[in-house]
N, C-alpha and C positions, 0 to 999 in steps of 0.2 A: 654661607655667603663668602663669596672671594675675595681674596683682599686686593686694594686697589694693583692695575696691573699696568708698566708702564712697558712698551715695547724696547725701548732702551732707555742707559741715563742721558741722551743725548736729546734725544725727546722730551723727556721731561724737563730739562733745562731749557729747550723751545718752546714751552709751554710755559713757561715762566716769564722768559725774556717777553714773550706776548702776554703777560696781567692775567694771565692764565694759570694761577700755581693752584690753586684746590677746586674742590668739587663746587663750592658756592659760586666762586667767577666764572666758570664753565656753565654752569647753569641757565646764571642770568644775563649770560652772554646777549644782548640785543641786536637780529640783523633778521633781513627778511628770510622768509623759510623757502628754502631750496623746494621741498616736499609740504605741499600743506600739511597740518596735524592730524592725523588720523584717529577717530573717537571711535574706539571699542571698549571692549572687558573693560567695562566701566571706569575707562581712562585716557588717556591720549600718547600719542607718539609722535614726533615729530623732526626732520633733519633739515640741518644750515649746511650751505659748503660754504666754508671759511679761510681765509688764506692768514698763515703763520708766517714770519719773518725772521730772520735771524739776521748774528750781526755784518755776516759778509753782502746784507742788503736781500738774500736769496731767498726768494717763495716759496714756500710747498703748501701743497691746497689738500685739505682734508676733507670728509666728513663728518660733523659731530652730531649725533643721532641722541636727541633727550625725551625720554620717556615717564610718564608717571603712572602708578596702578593699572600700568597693562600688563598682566600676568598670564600666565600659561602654568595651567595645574599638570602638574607631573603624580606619580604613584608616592614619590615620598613626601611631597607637598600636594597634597590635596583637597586642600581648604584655600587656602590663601594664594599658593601659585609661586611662581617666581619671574621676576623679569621677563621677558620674552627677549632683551639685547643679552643676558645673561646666557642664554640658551644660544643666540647668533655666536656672541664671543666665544662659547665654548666652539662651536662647529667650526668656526675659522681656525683655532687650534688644533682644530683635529686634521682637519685638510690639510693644514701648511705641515703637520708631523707628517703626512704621509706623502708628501710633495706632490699635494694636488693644487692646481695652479686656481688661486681665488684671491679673497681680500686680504690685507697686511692690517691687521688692529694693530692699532697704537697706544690706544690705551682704554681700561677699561674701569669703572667704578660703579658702585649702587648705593642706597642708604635708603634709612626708614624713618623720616622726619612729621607729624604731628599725625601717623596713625596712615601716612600713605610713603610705599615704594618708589623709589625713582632711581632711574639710573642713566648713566651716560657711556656709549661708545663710541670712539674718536677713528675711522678707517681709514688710510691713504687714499687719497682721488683716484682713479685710476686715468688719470691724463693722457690724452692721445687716443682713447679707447672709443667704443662706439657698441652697442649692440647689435648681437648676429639679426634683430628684427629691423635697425634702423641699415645698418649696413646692406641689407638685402632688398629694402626695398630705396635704395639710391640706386638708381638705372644709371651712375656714373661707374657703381662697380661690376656692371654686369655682366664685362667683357675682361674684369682684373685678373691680370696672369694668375698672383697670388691668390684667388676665391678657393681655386679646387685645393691647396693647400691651407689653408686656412679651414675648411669643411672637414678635411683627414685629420687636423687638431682637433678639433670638436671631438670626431668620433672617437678618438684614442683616449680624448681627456671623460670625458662621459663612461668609457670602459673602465679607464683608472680606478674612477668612481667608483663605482659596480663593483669591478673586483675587492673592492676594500673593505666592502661590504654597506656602504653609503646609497641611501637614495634620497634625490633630492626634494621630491614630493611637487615641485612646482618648475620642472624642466621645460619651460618654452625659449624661443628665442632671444625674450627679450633679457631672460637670465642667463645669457654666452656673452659675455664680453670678450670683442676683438680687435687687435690691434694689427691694421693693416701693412705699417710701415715695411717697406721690402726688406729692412736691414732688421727689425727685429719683431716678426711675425709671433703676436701671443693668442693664447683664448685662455679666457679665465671664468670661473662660476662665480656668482653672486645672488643674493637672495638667500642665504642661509638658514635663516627663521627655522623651517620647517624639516630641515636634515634629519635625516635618522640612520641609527644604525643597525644591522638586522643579521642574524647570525647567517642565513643561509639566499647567498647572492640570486639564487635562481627565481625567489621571489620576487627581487628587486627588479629583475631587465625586463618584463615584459610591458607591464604598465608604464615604466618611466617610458620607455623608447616609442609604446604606440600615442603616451601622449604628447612628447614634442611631435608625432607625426600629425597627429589629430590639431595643433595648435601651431603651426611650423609655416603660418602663413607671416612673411613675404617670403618663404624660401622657396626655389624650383624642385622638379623634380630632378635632376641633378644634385642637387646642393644635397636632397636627404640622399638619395644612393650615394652619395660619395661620402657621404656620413656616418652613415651603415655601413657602408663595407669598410672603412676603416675600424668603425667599431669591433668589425667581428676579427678582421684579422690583428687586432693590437694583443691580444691574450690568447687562448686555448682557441683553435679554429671553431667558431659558432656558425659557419659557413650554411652547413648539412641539416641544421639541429629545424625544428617545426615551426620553433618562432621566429627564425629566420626567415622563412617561407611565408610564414602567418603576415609578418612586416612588409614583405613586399607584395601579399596581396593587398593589404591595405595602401599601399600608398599610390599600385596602380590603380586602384577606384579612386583614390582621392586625385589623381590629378587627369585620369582618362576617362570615368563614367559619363554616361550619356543620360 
């Protein structure tokens, strides 16, 4: 089990100053849920977005993601499971080691109280941001200088990925978070849950990439070719290779077939 993890000491004194200093005030935090509670593996999960204060009167809005006996069995836990934010928390750390642009944890805890798991992860909001699903289908950005620049993010950040040997398991649109502002154009992953890591990349790129194609609606056909070709040329040229080819058969049927 990890021990509690706090992004900095500056944090956690924000957490304080808001009646927020241990795991039991965080818990029973009271506010409506951003995400309703999700009932699986015979438990629930559930997120607030919550806004924190400090004393120069200054906002920052978080997520706090509180979960109980929602577990995910691994090979060295295979009766009991662990956490499923346990396994998110770790993946954020792994991304941000390899400066893969995604979530900021701020902090992280779990505990095992009257025979059931619970744990809390607290993530930066990502304010300003929007999904590449909801950004693509606002017909106000259809004509945005910045789209096809923001698209070549995507495919570079998605390569990143790939090369580091990461795959996301659930790459659709609506897991690209994008930040349109002209002054500081981002794309970031989210949705980490189900990350994995896999020795040999070439497994990774074929599935992940034909399934944002296969799930890529509101995007044009544009938006993915300029996706893809970023993708192939941010690392070793994938230009020539078959699943280059493979890809773009598939996406002229998916947006030409008759």
């Amino acid at each position: 089990m990890p021990k509690v993890y706090f992004n900095t000491i500056e944090f956690k004194e924000l957490l304080e100053k808001n009646d927020l200093y241990n795991f039991d005030k965080i818990w029973s935090l009271e506010t409506e849920w951003f995400e309703a509670p999700n009932y699986r593996r015979n438990g629930w999960s559930g997120v607030i977005k919550y806004p924190l204060v400090d004393a120069a009167n200054k906002t920052t809005w978080v997520f706090i993601k509180r979960q109980e006996n929602h577990n995910h069995k691994t090979l060295l836990h295979p009766m009991d499971g662990i956490p499923t934010f346990r396994r998110e928390y770790h993946n954020i750390q792994q991304l941000n080691k390899q400066n893969i642009s995604t979530l900021t944890a701020l902090y992280y805890n779990e505990r095992k109280i009257n025979a059931k798991d619970q744990a809390i992860l607290i993530t930066l909001s990502l304010e300003g941001y929007q999904s590449m699903e909801h950004f693509c289908a606002d017909k106000d950005n259809d004509y945005l200088p910045q789209r096809s620049e923001i698209m070549t993010m995507a495919g570079s950040l998605i390569r990143k990925l790939h090369d580091a040997h990461f795959r996301h398991n659930s790459l659709y649109p609506k897991h690209l978070f994008v930040k349109k502002d002209p002054d500081a154009l981002d794309v970031r992953l989210i949705d980490l849950e189900k990350l994995k890591w896999f020795p040999f990349s070439k497994q990774i790129r074929s599935k992940e990439l034909m399934q944002i194609i296969r799930r890529s609606e509101p995007m044009t056909f544009s938006d993915l070719k300029r996706l893809l070709n970023s993708y192939y040329q941010s690392g070793q040229n994938l230009q020539q290779t078959t699943l280059a080819k493979k890809l773009d058969t598939l996406i002229e049927k998916k947006y030409y077939k008759k």
